[in-house]
CHARMM-style PDB file with segment names, atoms N, HN, CA, C and O in Angstrom:
ATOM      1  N   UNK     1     -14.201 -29.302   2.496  1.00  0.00      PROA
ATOM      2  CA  UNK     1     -14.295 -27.900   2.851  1.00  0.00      PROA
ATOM      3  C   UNK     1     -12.909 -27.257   2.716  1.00  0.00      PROA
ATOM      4  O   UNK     1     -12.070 -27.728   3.484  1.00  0.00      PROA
ATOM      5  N   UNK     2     -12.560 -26.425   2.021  1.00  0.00      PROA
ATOM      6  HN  UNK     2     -13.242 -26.043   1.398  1.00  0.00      PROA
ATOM      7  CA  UNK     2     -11.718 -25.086   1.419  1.00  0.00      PROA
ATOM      8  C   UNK     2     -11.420 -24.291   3.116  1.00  0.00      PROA
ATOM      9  O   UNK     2     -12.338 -23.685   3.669  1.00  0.00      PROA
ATOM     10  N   UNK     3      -9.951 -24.432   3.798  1.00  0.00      PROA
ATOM     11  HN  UNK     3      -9.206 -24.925   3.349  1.00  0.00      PROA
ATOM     12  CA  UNK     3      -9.824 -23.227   4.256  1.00  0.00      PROA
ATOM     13  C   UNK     3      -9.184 -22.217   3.847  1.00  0.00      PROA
ATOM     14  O   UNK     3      -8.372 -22.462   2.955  1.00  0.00      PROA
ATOM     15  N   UNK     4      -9.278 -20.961   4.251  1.00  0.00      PROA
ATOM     16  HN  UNK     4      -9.938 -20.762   4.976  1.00  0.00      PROA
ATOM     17  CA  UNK     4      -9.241 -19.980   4.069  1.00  0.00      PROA
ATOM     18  C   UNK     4      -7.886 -19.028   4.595  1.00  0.00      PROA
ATOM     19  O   UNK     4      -8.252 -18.697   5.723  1.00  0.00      PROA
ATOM     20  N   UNK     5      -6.884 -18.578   4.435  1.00  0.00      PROA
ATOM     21  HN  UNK     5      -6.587 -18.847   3.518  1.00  0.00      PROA
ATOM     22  CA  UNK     5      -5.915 -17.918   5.031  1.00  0.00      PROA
ATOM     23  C   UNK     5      -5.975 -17.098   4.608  1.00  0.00      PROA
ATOM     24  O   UNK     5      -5.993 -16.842   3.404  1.00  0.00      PROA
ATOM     25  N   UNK     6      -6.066 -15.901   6.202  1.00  0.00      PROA
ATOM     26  HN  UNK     6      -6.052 -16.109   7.180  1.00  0.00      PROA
ATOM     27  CA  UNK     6      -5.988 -14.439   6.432  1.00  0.00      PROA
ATOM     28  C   UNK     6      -4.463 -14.073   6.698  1.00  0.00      PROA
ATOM     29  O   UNK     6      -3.734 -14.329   7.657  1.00  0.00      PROA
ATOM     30  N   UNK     7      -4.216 -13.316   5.396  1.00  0.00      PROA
ATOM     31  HN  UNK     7      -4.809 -13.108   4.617  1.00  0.00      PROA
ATOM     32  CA  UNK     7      -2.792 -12.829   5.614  1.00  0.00      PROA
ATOM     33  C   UNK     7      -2.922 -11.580   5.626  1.00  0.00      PROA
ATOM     34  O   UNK     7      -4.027 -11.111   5.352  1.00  0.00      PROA
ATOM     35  N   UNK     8      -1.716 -10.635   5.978  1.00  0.00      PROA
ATOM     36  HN  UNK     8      -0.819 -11.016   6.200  1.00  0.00      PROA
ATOM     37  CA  UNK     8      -2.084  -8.992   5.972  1.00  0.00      PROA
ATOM     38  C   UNK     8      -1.137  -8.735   6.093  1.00  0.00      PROA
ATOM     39  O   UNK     8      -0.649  -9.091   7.166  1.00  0.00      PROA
ATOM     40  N   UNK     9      -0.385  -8.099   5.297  1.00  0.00      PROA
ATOM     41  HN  UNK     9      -0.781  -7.809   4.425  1.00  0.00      PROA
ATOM     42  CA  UNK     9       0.937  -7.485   4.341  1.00  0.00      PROA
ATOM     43  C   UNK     9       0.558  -5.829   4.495  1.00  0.00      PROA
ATOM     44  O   UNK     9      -0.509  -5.220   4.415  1.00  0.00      PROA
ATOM     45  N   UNK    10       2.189  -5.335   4.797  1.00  0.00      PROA
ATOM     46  HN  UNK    10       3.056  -5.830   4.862  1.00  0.00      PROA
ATOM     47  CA  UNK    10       2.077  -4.275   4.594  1.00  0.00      PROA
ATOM     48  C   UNK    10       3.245  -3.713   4.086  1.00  0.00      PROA
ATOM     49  O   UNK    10       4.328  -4.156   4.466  1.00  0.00      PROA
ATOM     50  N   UNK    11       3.161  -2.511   3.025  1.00  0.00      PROA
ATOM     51  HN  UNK    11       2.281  -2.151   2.716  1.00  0.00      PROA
ATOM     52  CA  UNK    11       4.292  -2.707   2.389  1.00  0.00      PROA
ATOM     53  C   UNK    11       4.472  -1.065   2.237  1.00  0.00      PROA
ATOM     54  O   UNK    11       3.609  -0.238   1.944  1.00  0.00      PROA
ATOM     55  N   UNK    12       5.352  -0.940   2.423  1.00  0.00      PROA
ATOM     56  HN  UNK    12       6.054  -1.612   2.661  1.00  0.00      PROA
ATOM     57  CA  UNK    12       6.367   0.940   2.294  1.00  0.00      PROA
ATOM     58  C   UNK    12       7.355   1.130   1.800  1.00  0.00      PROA
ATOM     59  O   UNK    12       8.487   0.660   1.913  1.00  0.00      PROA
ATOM     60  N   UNK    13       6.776   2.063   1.058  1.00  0.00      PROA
ATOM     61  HN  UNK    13       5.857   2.445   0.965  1.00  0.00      PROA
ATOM     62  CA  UNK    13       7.662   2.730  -0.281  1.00  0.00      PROA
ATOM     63  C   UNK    13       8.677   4.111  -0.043  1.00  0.00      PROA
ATOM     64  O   UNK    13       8.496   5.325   0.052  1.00  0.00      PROA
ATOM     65  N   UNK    14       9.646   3.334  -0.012  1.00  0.00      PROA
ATOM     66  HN  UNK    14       9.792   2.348  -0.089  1.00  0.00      PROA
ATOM     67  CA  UNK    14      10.569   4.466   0.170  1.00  0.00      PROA
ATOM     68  C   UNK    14      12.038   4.863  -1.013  1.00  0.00      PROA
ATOM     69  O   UNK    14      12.932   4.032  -1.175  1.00  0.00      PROA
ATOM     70  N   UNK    15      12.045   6.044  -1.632  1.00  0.00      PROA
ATOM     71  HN  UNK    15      11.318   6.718  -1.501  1.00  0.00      PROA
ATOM     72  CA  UNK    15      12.537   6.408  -2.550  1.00  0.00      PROA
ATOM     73  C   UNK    15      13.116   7.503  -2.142  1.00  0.00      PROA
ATOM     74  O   UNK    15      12.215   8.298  -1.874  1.00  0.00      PROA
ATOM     75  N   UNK    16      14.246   8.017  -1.930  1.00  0.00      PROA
ATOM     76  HN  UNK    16      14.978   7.371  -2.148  1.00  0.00      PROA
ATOM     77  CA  UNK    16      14.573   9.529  -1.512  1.00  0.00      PROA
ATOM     78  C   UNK    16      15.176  10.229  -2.853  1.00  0.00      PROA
ATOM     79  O   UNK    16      16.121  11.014  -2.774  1.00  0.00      PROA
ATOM     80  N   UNK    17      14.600   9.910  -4.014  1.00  0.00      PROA
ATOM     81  HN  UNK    17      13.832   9.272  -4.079  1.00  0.00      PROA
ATOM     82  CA  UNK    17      14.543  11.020  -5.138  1.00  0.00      PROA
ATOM     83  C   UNK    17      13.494  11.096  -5.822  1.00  0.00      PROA
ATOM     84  O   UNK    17      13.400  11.669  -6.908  1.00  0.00      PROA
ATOM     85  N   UNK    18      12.245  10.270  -4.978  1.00  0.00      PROA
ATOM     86  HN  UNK    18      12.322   9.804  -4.096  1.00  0.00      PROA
ATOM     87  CA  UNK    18      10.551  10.846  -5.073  1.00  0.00      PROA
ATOM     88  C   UNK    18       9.943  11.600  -4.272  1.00  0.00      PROA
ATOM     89  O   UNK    18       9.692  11.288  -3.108  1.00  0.00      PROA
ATOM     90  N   UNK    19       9.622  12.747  -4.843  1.00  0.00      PROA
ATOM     91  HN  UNK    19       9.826  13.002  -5.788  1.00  0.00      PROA
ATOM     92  CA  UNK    19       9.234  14.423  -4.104  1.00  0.00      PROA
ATOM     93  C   UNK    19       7.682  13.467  -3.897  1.00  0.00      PROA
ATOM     94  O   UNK    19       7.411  12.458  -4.547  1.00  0.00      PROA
ATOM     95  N   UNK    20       6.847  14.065  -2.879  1.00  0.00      PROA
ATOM     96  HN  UNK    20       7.067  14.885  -2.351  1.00  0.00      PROA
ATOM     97  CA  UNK    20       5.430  13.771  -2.548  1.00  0.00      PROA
ATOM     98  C   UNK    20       4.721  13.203  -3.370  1.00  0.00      PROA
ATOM     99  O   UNK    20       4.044  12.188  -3.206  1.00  0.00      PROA
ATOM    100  N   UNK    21       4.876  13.967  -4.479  1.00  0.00      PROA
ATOM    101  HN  UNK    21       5.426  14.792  -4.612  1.00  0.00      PROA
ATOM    102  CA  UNK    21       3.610  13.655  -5.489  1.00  0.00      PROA
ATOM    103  C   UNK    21       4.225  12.562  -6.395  1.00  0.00      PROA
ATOM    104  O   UNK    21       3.473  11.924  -7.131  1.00  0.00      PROA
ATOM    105  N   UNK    22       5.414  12.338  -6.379  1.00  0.00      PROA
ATOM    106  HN  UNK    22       6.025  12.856  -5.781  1.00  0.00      PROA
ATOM    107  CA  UNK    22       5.533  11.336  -7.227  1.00  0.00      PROA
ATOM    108  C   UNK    22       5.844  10.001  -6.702  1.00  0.00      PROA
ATOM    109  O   UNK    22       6.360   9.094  -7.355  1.00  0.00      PROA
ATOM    110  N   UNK    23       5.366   9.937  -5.048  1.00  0.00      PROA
ATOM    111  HN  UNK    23       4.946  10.674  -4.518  1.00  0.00      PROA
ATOM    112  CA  UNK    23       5.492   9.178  -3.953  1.00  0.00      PROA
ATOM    113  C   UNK    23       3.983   8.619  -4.502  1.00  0.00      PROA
ATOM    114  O   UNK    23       3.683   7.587  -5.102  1.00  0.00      PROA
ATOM    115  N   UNK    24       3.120   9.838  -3.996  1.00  0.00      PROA
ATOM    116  HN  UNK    24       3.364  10.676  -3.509  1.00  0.00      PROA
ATOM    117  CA  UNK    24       1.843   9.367  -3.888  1.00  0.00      PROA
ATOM    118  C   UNK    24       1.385   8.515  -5.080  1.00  0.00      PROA
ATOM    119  O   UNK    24       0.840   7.445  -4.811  1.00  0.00      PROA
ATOM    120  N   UNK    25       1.572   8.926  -6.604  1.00  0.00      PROA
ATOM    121  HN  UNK    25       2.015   9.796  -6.823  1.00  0.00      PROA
ATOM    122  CA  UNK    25       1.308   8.533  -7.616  1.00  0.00      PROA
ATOM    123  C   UNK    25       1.895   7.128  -7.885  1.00  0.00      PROA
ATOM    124  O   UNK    25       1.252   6.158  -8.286  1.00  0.00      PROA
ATOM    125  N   UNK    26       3.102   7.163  -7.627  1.00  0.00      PROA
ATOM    126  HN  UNK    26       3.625   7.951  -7.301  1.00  0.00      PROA
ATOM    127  CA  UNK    26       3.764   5.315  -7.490  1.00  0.00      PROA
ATOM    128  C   UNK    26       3.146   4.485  -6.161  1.00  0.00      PROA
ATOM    129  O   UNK    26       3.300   3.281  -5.952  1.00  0.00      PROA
ATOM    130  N   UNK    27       2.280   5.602  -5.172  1.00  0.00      PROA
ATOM    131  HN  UNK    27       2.155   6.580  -5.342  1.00  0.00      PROA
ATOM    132  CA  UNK    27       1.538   4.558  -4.278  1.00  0.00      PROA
ATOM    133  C   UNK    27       0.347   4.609  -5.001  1.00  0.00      PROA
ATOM    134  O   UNK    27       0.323   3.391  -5.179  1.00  0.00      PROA
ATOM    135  N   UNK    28      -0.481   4.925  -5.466  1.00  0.00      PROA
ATOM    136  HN  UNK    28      -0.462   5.914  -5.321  1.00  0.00      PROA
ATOM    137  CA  UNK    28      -1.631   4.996  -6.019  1.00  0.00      PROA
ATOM    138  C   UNK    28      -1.644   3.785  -7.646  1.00  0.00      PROA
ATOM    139  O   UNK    28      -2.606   3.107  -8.005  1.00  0.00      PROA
ATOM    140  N   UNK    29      -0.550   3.849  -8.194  1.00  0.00      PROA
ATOM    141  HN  UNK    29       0.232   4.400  -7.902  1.00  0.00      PROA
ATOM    142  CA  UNK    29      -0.121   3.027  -9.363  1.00  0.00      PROA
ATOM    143  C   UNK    29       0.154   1.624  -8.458  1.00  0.00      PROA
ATOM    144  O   UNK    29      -0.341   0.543  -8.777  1.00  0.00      PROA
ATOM    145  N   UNK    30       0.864   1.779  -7.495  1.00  0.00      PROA
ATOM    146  HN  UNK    30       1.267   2.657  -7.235  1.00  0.00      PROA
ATOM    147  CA  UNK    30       1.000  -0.429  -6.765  1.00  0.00      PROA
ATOM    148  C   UNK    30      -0.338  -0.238  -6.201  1.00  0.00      PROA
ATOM    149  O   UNK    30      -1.050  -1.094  -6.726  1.00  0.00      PROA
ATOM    150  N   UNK    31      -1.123   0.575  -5.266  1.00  0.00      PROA
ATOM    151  HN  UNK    31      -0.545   1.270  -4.840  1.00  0.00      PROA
ATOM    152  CA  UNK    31      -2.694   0.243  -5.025  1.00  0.00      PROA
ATOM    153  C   UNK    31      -3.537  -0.865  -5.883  1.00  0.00      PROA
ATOM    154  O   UNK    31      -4.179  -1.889  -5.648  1.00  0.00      PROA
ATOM    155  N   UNK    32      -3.109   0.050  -7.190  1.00  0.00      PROA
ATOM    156  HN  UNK    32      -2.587   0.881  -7.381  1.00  0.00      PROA
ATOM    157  CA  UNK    32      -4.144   0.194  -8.053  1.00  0.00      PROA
ATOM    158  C   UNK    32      -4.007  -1.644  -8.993  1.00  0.00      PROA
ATOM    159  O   UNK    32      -4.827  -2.231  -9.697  1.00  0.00      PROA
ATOM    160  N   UNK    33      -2.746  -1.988  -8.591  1.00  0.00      PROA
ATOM    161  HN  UNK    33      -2.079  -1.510  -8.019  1.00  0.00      PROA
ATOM    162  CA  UNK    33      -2.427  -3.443  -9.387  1.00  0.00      PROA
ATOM    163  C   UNK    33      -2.776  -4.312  -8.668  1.00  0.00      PROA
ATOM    164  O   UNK    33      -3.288  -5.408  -8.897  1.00  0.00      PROA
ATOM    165  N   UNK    34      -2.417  -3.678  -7.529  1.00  0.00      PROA
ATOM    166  HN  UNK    34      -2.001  -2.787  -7.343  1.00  0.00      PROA
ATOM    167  CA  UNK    34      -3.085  -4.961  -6.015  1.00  0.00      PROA
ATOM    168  C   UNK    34      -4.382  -5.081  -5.942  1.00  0.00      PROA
ATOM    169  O   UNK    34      -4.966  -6.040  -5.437  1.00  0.00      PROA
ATOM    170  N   UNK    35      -4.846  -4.206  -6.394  1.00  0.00      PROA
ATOM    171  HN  UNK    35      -4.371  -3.427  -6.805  1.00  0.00      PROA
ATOM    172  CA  UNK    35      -7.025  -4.417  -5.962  1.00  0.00      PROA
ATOM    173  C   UNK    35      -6.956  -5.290  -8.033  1.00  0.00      PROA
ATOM    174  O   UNK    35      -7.979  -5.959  -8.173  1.00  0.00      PROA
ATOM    175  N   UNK    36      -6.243  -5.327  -9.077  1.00  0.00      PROA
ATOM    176  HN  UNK    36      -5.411  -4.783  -8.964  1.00  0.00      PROA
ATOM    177  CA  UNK    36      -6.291  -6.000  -9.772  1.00  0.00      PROA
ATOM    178  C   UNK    36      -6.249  -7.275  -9.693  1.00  0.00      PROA
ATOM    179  O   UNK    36      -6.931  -8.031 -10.384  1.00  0.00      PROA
ATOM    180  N   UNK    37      -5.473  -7.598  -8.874  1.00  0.00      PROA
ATOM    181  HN  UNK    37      -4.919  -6.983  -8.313  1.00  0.00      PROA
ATOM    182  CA  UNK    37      -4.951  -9.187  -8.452  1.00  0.00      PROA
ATOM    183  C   UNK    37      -5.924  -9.881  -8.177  1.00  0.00      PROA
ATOM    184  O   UNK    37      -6.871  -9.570  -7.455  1.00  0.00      PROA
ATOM    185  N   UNK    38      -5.626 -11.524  -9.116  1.00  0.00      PROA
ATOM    186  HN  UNK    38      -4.857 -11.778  -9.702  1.00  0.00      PROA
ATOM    187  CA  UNK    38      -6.882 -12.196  -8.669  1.00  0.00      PROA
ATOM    188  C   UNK    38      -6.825 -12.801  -7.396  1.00  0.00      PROA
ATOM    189  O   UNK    38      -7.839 -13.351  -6.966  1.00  0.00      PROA
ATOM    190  N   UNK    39      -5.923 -12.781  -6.818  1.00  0.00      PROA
ATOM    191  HN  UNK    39      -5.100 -12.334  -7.167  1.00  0.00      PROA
ATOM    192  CA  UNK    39      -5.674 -13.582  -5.468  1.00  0.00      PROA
ATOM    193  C   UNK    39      -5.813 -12.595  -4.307  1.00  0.00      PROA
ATOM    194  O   UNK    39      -6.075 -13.153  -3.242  1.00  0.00      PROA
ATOM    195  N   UNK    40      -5.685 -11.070  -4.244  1.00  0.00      PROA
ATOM    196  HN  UNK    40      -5.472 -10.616  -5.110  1.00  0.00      PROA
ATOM    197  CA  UNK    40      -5.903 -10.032  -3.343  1.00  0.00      PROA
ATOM    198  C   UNK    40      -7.719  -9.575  -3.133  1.00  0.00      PROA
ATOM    199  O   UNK    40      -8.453  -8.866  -3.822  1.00  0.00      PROA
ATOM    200  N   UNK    41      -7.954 -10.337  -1.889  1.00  0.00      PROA
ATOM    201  HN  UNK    41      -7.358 -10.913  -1.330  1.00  0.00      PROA
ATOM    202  CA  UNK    41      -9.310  -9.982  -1.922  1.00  0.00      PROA
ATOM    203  C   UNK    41      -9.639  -8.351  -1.607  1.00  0.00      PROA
ATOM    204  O   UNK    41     -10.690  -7.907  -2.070  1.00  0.00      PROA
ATOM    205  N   UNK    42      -9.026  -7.724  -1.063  1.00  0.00      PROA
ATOM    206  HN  UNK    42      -8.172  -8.085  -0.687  1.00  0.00      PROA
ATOM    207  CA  UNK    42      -8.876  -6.372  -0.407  1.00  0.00      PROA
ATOM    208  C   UNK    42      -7.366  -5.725  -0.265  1.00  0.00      PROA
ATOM    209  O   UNK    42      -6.371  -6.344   0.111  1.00  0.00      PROA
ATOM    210  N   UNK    43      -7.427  -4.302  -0.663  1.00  0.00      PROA
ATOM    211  HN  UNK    43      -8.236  -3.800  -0.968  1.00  0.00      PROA
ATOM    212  CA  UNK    43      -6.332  -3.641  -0.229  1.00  0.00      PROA
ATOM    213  C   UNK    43      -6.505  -2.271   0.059  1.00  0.00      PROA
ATOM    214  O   UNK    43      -7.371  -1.674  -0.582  1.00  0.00      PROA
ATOM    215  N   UNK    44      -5.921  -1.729   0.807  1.00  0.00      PROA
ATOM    216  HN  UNK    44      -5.218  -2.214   1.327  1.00  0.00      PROA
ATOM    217  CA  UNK    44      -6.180  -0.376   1.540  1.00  0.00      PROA
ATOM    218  C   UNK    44      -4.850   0.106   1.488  1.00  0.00      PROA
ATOM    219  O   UNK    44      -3.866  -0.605   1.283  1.00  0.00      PROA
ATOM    220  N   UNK    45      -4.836   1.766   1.748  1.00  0.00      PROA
ATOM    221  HN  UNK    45      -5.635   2.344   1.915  1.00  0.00      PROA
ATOM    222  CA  UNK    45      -3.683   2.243   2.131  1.00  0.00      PROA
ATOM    223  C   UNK    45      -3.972   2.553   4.066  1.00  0.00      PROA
ATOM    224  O   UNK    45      -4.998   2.750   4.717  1.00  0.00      PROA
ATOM    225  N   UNK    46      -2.620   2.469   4.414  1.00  0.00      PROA
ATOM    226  HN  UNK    46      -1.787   2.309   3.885  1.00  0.00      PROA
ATOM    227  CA  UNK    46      -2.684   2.546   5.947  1.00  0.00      PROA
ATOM    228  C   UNK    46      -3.235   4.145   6.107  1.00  0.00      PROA
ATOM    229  O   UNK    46      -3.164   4.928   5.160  1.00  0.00      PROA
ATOM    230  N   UNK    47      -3.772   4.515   7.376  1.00  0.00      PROA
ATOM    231  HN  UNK    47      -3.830   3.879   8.146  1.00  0.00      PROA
ATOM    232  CA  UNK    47      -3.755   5.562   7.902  1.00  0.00      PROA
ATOM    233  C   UNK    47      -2.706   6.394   8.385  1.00  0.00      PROA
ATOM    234  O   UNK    47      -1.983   5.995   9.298  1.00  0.00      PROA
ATOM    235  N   UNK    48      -2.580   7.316   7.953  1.00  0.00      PROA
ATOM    236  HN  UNK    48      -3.167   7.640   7.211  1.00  0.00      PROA
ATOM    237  CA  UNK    48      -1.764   8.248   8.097  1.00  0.00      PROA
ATOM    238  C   UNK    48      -1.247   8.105   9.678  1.00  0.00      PROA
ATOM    239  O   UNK    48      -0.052   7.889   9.880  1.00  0.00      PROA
ATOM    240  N   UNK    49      -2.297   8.246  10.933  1.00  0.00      PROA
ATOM    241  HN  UNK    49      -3.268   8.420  10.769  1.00  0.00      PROA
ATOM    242  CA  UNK    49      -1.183   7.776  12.640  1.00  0.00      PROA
ATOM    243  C   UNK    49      -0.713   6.523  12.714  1.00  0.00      PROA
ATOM    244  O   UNK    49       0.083   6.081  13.543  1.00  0.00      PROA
ATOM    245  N   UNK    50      -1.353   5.825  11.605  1.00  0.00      PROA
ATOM    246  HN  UNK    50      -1.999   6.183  10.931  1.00  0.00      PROA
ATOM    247  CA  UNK    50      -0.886   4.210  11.687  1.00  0.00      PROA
ATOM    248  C   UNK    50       0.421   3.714  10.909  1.00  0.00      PROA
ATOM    249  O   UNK    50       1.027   2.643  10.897  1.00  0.00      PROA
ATOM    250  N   UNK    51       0.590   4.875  10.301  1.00  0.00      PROA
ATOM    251  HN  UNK    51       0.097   5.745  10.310  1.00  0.00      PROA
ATOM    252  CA  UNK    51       1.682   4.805   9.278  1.00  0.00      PROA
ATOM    253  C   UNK    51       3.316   4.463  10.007  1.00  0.00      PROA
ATOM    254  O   UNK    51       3.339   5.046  11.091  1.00  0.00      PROA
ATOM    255  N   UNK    52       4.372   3.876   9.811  1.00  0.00      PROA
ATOM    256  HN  UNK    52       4.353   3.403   8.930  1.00  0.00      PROA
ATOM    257  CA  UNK    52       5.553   3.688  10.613  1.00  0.00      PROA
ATOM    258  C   UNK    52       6.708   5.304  10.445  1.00  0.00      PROA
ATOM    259  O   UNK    52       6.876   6.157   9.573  1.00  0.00      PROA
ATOM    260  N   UNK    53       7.185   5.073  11.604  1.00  0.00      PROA
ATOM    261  HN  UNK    53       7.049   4.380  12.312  1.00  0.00      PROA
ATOM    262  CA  UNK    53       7.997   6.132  11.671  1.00  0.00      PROA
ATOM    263  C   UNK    53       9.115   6.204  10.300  1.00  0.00      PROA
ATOM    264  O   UNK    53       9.649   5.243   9.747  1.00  0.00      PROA
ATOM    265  N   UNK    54       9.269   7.700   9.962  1.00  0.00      PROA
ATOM    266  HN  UNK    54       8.836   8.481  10.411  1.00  0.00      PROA
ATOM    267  CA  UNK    54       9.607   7.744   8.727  1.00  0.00      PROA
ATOM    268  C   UNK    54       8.890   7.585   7.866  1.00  0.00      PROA
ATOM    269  O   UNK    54       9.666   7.490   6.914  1.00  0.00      PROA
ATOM    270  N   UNK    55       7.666   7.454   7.386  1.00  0.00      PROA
ATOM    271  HN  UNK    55       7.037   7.532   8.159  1.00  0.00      PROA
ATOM    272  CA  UNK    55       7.222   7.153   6.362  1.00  0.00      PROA
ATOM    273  C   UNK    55       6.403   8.420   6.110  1.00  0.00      PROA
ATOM    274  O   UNK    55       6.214   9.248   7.001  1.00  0.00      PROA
ATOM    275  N   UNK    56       5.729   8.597   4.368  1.00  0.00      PROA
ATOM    276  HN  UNK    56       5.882   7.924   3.645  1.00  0.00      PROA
ATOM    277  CA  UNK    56       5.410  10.029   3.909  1.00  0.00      PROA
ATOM    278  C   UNK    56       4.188   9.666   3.877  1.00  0.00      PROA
ATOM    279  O   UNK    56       3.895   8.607   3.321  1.00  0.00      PROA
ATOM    280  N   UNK    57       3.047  10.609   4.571  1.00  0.00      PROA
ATOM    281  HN  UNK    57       3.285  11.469   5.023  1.00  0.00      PROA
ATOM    282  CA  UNK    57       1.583  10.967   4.254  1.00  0.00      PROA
ATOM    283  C   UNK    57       0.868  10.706   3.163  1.00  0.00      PROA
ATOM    284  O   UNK    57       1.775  10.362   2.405  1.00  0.00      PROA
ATOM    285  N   UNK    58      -0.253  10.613   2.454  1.00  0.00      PROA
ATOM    286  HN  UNK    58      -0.990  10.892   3.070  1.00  0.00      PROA
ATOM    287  CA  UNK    58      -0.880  10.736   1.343  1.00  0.00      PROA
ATOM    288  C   UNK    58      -1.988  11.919   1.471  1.00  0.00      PROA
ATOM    289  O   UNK    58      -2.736  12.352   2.347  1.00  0.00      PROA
ATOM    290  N   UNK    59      -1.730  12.154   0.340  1.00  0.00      PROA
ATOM    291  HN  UNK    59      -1.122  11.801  -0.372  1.00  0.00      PROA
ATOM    292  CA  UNK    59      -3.697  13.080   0.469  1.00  0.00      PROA
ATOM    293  C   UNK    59      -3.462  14.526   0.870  1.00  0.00      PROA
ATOM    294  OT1 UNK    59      -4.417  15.289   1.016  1.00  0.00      PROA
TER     295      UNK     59
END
């Protein structure tokens, strides 16, 4: 029997010569490689109150 490890990574992108949208779009571009991955069963972006101090909104 195969066990299984639950890991949960969270990762923030911070650039201070990326305006919003080109925040959101380089978060939406690493999203988008991580739900590619054959080893990433799931990935989400955090919620905006869940988000850490300092960090920029989406959406």
């Amino acid at each position: 029997m195969t066990e299984q490890s639950n890991v949960r990574i969270a990762i923030a992108i911070k650039d201070s010569n990326l305006d919003n949208e080109e925040l959101q779009e380089a978060t939406q571009n690493l999203l988008e490689q991580i739900e590619e991955s054959e080893i990433v069963e799931t990935a989400d972006l955090v919620a905006v109150e869940q988000a850490p101090e300092g960090s920029k909104a989406l959406g």
